[in-house]
N, C-alpha and C positions, 0 to 999 in steps of 0.2 A: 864330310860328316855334317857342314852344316846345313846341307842341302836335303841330307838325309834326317836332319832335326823338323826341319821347316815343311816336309813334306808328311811327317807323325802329324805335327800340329794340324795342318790342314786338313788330313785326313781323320783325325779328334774332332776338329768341328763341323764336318763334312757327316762324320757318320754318327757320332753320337751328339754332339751338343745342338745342334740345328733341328732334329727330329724331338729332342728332350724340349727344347726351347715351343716349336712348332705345338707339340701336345699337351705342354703346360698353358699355352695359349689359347688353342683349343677349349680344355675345360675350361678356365677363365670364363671364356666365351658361353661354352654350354650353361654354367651355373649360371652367369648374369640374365641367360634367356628365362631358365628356368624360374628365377627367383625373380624376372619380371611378371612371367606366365603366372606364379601362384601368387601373387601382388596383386595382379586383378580380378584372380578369381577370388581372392580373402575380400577383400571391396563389394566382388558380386554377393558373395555370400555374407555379410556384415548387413548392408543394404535389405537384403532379402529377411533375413533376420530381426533388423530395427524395425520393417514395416508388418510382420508379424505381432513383435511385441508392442507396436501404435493400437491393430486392430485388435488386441487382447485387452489393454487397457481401456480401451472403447467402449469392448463390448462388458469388462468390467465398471468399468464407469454408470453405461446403462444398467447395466443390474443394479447396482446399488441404487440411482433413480427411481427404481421403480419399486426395489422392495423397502426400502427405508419409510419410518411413518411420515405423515403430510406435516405442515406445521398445525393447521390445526388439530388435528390427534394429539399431539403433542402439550396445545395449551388447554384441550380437553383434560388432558392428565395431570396438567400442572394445578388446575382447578380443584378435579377432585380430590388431590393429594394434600393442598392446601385446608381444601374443610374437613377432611380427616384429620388432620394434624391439629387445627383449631378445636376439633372436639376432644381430641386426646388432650390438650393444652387445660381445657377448660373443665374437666373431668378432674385434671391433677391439681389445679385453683380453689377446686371442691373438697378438693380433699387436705388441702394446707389446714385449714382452719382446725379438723378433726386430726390433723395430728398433732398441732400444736394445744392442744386442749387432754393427749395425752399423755403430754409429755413430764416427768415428776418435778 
């Protein structure tokens, strides 16, 4: 009987646990290949990606260079803006005296 026990067991791992073991190893193996494989190609693609959005900001970059005003446009405007303001300033200076002369 114990020889009749001992030769179940061997034939248990002979037929099913060696082939389970074997194919559980197997994928093991497959996924690690796979999950290398799509590792480098996430790298290929990130890369590819990052130097896309370099030459988008770039070529944003120049745009903005080129349509934004110069600095002197700029203190043209601050000029003009100034003596309009000074005239509006001094229009309401003129006009202090004449309200204060209406006042009861």
């Amino acid at each position: 009987m114990n020889l009749s026990g001992q030769i179940d067991l061997v034939w248990w791992i002979t037929v099913v646990e060696l082939p389970a073991l074997g194919g559980l190893f197997l994928l093991v193996w497959r996924n690690r290949k796979d999950a290398e494989e799509r590792s480098v190609q996430n790298h290929g693609d990130i890369d590819s990606g990052l130097a896309r959005l370099r030459e988008t900001l770039s070529a944003y970059k120049l745009e903005v260079a080129q349509t934004y005003a110069s600095l002197t446009a700029v203190k043209d405007l601050e000029r003009r803006l100034t003596r309009q303001l000074t005239r509006i300033e001094n229009k309401l200076d003129g006009l202090a005296p004449l309200h204060r002369s209406l006042e009861p």
